[in-house]
Backbone as XML, in Angstrom:
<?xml version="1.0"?>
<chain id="A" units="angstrom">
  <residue number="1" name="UNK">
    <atom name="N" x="-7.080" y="-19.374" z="3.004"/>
    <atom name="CA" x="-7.391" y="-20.079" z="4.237"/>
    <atom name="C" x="-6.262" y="-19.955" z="5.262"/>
  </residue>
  <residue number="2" name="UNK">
    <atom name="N" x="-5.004" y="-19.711" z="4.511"/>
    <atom name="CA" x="-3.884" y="-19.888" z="5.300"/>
    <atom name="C" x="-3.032" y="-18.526" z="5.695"/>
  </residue>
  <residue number="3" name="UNK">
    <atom name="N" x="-3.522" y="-17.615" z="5.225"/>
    <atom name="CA" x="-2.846" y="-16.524" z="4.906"/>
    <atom name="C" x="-3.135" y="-15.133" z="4.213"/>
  </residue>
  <residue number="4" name="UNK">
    <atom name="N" x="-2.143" y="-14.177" z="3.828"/>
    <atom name="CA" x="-2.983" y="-13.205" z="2.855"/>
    <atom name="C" x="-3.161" y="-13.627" z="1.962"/>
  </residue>
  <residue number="5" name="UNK">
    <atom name="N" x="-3.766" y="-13.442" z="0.611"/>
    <atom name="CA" x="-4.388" y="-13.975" z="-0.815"/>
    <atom name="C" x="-3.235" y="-13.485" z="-1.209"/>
  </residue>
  <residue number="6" name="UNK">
    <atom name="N" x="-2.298" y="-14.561" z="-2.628"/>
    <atom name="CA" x="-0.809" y="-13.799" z="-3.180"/>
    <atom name="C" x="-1.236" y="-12.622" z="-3.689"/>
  </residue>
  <residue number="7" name="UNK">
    <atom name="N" x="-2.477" y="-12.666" z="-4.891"/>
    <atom name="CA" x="-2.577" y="-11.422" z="-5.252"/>
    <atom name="C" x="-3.083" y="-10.325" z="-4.836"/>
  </residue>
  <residue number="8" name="UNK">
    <atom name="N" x="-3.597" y="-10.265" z="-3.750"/>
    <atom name="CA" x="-3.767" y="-8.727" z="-2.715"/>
    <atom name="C" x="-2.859" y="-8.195" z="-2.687"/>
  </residue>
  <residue number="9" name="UNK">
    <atom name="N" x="-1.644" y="-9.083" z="-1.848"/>
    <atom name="CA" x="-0.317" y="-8.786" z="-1.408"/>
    <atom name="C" x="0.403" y="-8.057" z="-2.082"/>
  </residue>
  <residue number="10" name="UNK">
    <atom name="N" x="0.553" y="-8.714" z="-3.323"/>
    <atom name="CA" x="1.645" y="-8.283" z="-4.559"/>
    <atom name="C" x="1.167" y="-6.840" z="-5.313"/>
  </residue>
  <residue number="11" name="UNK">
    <atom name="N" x="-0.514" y="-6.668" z="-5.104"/>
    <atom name="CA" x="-1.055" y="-5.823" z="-5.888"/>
    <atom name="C" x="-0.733" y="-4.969" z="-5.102"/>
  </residue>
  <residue number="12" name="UNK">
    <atom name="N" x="-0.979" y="-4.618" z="-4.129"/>
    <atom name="CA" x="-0.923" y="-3.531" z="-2.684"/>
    <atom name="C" x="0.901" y="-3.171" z="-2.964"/>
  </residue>
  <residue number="13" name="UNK">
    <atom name="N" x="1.874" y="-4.428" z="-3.061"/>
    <atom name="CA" x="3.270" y="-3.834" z="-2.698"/>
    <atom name="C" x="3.356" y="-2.936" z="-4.261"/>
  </residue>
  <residue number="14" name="UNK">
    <atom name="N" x="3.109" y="-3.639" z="-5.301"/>
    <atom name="CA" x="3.570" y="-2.967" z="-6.782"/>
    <atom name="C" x="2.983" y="-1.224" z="-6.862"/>
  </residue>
  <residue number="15" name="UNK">
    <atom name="N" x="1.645" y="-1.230" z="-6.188"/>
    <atom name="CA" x="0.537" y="-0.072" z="-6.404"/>
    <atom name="C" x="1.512" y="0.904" z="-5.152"/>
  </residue>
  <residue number="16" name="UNK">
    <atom name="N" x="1.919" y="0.792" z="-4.176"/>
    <atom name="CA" x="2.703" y="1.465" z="-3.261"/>
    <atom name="C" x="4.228" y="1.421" z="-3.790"/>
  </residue>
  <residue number="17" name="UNK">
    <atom name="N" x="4.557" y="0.749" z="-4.096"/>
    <atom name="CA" x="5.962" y="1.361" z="-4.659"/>
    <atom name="C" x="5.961" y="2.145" z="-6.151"/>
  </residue>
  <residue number="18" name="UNK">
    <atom name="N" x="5.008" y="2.286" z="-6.308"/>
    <atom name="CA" x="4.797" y="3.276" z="-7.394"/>
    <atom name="C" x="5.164" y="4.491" z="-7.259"/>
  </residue>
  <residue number="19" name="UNK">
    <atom name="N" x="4.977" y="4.763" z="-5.541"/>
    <atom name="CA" x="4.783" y="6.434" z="-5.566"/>
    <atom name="C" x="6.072" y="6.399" z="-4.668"/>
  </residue>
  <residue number="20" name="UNK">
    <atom name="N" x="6.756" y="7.530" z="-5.225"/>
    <atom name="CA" x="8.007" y="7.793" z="-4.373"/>
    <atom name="C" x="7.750" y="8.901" z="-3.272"/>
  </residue>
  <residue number="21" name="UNK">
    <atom name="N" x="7.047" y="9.102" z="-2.870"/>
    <atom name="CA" x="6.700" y="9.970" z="-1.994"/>
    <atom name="C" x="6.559" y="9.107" z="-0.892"/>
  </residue>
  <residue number="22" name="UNK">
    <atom name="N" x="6.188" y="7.841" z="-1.190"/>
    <atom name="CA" x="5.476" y="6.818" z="0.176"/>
    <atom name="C" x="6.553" y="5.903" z="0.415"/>
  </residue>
  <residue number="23" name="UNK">
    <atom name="N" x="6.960" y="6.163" z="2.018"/>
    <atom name="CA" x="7.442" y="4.769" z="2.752"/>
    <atom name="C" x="6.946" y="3.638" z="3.370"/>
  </residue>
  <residue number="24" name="UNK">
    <atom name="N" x="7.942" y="2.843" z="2.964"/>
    <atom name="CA" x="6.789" y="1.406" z="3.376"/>
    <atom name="C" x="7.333" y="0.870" z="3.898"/>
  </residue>
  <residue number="25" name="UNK">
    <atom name="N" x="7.147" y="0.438" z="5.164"/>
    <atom name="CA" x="7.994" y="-0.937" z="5.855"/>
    <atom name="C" x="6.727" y="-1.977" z="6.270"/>
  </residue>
  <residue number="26" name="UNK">
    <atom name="N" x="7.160" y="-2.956" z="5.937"/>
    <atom name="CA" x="6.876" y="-4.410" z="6.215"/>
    <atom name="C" x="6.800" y="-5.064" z="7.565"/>
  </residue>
  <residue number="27" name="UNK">
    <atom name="N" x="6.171" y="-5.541" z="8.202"/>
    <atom name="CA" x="5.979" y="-6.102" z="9.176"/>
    <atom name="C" x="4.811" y="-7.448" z="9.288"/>
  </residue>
  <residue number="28" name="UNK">
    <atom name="N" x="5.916" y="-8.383" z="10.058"/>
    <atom name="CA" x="4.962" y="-9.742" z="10.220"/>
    <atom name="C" x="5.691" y="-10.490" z="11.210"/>
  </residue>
  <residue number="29" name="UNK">
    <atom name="N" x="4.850" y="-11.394" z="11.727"/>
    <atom name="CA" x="5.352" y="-12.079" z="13.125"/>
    <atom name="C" x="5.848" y="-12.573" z="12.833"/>
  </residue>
  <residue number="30" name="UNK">
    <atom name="N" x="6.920" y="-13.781" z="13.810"/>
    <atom name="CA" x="8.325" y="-14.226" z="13.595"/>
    <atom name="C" x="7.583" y="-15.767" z="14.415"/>
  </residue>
  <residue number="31" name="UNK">
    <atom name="N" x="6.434" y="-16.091" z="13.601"/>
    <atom name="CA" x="6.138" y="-17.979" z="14.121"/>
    <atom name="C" x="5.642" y="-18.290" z="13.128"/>
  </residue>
  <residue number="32" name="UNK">
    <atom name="N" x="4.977" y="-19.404" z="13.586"/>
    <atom name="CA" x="4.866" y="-20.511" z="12.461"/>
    <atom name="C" x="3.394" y="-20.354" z="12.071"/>
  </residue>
  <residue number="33" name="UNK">
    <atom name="N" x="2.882" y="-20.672" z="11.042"/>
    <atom name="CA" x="1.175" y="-20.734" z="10.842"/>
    <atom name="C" x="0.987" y="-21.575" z="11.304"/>
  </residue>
  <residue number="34" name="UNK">
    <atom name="N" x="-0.242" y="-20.972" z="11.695"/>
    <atom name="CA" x="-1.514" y="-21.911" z="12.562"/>
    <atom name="C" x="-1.916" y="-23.211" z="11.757"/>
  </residue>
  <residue number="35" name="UNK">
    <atom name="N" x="-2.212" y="-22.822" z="10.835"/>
    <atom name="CA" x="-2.683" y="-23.853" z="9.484"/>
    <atom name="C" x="-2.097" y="-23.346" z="8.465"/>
  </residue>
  <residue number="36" name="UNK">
    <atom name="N" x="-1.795" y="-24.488" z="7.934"/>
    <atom name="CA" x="-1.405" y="-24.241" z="6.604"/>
    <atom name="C" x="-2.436" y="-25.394" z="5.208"/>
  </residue>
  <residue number="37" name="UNK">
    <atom name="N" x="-2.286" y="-25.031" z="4.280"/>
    <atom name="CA" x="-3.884" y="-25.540" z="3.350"/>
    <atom name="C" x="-3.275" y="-25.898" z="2.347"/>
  </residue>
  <residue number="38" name="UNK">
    <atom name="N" x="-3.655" y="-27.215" z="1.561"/>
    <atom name="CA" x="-3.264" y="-27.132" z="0.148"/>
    <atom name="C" x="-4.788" y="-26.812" z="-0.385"/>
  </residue>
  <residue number="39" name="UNK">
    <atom name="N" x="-4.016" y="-25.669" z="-1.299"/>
    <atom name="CA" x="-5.236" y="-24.747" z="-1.890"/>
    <atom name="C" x="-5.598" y="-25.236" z="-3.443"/>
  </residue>
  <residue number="40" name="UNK">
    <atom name="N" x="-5.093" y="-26.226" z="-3.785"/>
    <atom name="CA" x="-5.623" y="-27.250" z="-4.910"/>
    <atom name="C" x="-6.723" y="-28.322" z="-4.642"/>
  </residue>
  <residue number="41" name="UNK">
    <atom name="N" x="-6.665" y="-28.975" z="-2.660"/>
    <atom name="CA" x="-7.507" y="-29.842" z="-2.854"/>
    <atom name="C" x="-8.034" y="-29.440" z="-1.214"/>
  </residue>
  <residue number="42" name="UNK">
    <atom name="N" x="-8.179" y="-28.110" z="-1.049"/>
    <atom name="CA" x="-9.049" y="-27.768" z="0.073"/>
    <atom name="C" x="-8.517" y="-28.684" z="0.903"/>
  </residue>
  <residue number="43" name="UNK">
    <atom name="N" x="-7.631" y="-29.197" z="1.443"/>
    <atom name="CA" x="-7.583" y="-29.997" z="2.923"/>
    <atom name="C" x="-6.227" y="-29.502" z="3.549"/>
  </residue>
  <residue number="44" name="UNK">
    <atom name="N" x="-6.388" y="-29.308" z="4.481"/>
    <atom name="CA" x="-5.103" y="-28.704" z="5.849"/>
    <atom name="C" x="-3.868" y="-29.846" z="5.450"/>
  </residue>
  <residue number="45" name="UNK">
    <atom name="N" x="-2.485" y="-29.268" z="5.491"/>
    <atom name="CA" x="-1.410" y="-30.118" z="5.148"/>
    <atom name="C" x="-0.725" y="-30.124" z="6.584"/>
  </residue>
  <residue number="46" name="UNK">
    <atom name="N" x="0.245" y="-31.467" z="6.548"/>
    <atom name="CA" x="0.960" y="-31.654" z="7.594"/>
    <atom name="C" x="2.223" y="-30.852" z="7.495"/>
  </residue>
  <residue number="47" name="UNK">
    <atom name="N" x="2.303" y="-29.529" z="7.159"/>
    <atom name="CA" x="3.387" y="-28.781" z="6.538"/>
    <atom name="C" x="4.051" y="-27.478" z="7.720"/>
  </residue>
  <residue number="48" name="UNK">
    <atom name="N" x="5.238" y="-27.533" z="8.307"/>
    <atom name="CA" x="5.251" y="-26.289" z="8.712"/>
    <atom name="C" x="5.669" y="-24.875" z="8.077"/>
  </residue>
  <residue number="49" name="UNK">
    <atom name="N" x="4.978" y="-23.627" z="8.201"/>
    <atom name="CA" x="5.653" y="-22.379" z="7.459"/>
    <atom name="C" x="5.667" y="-21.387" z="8.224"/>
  </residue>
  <residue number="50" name="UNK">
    <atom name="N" x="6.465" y="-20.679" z="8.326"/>
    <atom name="CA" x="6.802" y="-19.400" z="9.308"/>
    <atom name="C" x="6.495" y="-18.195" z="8.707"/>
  </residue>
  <residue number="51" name="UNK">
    <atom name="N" x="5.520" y="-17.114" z="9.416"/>
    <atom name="CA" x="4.670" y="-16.022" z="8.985"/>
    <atom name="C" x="5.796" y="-15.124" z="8.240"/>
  </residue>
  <residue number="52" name="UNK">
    <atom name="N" x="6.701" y="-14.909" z="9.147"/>
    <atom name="CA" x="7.957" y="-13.751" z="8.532"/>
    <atom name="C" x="8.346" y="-14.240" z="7.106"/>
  </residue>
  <residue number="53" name="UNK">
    <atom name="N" x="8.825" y="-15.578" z="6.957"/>
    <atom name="CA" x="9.696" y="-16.441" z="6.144"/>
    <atom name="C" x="8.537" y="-16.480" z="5.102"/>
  </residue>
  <residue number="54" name="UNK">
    <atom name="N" x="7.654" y="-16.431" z="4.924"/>
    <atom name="CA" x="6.296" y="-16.877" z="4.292"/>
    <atom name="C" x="6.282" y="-15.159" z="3.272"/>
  </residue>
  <residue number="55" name="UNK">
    <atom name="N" x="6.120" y="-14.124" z="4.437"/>
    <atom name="CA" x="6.137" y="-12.516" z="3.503"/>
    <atom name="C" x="7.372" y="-12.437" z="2.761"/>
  </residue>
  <residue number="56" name="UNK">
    <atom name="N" x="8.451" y="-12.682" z="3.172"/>
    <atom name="CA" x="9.518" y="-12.308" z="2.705"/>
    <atom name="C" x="9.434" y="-12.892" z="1.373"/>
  </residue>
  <residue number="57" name="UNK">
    <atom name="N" x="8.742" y="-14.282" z="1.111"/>
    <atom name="CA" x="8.942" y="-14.992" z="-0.153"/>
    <atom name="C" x="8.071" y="-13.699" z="-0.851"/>
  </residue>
  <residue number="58" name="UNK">
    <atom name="N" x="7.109" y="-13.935" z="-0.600"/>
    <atom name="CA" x="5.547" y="-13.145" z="-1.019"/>
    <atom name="C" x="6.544" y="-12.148" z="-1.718"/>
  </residue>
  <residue number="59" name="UNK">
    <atom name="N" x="6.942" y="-11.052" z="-0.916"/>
    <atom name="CA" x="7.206" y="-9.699" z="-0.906"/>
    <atom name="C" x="8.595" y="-9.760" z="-1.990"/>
  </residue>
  <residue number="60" name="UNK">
    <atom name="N" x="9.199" y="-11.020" z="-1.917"/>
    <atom name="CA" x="10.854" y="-10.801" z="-2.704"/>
    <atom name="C" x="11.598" y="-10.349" z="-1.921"/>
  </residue>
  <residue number="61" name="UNK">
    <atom name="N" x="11.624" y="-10.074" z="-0.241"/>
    <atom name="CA" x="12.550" y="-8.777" z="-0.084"/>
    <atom name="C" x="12.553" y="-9.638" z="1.243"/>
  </residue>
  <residue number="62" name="UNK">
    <atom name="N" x="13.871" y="-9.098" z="2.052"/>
    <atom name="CA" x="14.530" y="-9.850" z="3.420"/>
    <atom name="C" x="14.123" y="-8.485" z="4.318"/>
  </residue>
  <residue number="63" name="UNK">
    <atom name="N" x="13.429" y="-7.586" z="4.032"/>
    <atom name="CA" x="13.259" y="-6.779" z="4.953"/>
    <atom name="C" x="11.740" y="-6.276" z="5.312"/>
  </residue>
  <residue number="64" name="UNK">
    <atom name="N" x="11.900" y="-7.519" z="6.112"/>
    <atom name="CA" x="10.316" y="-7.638" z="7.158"/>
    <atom name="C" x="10.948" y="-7.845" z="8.198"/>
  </residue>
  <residue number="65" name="UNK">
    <atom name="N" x="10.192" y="-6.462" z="9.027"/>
    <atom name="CA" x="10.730" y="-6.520" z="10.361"/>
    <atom name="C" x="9.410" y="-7.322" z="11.587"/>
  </residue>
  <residue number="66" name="UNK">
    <atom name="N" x="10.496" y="-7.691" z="12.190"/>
    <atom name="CA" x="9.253" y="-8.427" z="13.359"/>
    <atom name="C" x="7.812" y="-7.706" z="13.519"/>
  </residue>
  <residue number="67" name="UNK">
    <atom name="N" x="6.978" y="-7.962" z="13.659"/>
    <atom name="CA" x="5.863" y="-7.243" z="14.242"/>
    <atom name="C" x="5.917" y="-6.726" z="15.992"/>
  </residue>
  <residue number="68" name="UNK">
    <atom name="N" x="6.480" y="-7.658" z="16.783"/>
    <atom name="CA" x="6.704" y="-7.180" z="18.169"/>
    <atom name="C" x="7.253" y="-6.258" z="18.510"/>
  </residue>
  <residue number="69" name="UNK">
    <atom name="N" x="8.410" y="-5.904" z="17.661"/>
    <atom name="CA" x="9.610" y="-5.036" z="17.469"/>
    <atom name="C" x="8.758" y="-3.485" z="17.118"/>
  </residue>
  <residue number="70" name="UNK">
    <atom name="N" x="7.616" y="-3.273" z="16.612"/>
    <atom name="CA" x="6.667" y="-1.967" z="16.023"/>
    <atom name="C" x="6.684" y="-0.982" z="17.067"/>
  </residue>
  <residue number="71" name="UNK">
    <atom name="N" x="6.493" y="-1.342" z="18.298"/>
    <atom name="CA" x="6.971" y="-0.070" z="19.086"/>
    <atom name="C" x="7.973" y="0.345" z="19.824"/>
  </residue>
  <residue number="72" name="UNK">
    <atom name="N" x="8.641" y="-0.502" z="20.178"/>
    <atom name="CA" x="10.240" y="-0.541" z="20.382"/>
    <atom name="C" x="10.993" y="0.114" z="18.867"/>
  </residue>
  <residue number="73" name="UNK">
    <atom name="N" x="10.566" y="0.339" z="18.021"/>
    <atom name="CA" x="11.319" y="1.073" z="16.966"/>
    <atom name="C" x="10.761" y="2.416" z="17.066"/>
  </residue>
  <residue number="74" name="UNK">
    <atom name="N" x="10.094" y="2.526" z="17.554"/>
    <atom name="CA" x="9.762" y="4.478" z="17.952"/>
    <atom name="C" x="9.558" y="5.153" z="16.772"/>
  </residue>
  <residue number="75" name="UNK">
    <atom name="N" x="9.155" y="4.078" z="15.616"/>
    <atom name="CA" x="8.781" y="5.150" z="13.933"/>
    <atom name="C" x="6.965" y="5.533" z="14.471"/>
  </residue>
  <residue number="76" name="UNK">
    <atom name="N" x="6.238" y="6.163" z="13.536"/>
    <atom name="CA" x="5.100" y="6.813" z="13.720"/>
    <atom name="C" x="4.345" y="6.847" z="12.363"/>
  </residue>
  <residue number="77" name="UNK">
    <atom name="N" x="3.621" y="6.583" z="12.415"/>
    <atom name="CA" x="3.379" y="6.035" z="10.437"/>
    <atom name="C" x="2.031" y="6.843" z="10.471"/>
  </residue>
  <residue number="78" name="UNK">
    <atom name="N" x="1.867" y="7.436" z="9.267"/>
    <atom name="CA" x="0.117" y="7.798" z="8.510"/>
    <atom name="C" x="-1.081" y="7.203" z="8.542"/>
  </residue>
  <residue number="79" name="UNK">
    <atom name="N" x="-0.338" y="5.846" z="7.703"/>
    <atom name="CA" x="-1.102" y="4.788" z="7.724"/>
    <atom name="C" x="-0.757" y="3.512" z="8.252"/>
  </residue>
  <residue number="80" name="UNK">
    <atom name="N" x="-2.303" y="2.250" z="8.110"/>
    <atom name="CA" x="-1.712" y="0.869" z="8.661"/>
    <atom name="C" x="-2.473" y="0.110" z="7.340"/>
  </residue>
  <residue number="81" name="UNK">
    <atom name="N" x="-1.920" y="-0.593" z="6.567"/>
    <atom name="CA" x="-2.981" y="-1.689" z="6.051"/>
    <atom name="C" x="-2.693" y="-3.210" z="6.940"/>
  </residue>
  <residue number="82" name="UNK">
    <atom name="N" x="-3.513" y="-3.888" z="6.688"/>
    <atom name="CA" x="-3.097" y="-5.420" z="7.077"/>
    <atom name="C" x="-3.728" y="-5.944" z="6.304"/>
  </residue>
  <residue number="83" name="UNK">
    <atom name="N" x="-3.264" y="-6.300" z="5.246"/>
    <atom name="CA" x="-3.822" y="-7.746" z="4.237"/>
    <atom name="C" x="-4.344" y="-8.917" z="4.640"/>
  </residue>
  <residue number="84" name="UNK">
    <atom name="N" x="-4.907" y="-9.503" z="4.226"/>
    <atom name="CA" x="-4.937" y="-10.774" z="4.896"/>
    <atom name="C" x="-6.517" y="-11.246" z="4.978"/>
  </residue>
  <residue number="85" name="UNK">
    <atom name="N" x="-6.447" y="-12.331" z="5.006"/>
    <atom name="CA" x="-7.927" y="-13.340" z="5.436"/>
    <atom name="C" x="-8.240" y="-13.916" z="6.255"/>
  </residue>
  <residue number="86" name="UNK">
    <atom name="N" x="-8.826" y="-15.333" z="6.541"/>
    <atom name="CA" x="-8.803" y="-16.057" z="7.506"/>
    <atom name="C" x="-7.565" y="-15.949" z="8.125"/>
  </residue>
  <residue number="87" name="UNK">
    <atom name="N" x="-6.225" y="-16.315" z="7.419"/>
    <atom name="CA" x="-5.118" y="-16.712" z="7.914"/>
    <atom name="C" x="-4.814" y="-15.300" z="9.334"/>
  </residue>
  <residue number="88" name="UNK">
    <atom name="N" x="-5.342" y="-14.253" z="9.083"/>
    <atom name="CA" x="-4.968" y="-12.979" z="10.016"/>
    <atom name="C" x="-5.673" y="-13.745" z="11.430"/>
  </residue>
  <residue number="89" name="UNK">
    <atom name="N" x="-6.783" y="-14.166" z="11.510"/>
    <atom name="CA" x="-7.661" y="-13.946" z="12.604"/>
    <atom name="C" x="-6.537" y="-15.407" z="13.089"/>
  </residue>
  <residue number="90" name="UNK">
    <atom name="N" x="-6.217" y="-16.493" z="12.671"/>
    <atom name="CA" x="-5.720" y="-17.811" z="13.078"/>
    <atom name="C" x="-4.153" y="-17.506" z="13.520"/>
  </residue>
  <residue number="91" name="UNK">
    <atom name="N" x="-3.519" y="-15.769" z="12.669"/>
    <atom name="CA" x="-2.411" y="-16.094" z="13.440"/>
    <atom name="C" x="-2.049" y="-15.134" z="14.121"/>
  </residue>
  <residue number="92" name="UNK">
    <atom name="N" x="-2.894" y="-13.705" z="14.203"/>
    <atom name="CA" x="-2.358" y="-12.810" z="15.035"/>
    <atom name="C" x="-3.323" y="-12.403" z="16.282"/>
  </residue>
</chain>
C-alpha cells in the first residue's frame, strides 16, 4: 500500500547481482511517503518515512542516488525497471 512489496525488491536486487556482466544503480526520491500503512492491521499510521532512507534499508546499501539527479549524471542505461505498487503512483 505504501511502497514496493519487500519481496519484489530483494528478489529483483539478489537475481541482478547475480550476473557480473550487469550494472546496477539505484535510484529513488529524496521525500517523505505519501502514506505510510501498518500492514498487520490495514490502517494508515501517523508515521513519517523517507523514500531514499526507506530503499537504502530495503536494498542494505547507502548507494541510492537521488532520482532528480538521473539526468544531470549524463549515464545512459539498457534498461529501466521500477518496482513498486500503489506506493509508486502516491509518490512519484
Amino acid at each position: 500500500m505504501d511502497g514496493t512489496d519487500v519481496v519484489e525488491a530483494i528478489t529483483l536486487a539478489v537475481n541482478l547481482d547475480r550476473y557480473p556482466y550487469i550494472s546496477v544503480d539505484y535510484y529513488a526520491l529524496d521525500k517523505d511517503l505519501e502514506n505510510c500503512w501498518d500492514h498487520q492491521h490495514w490502517t494508515p499510521m501517523d508515521r513519517r518515512a523517507n523514500v531514499r532512507t526507506e530503499a537504502g534499508r530495503l536494498l542494505r546499501t547507502a548507494h541510492i542516488n537521488e532520482l532528480n539527479e538521473l539526468e544531470q549524471l549524463g549515464k545512459t542505461y539498457d534498461g529501466l525497471i521500477i518496482p513498486g505498487g500503489r506506493g509508486v503512483g502516491w509518490n512519484l
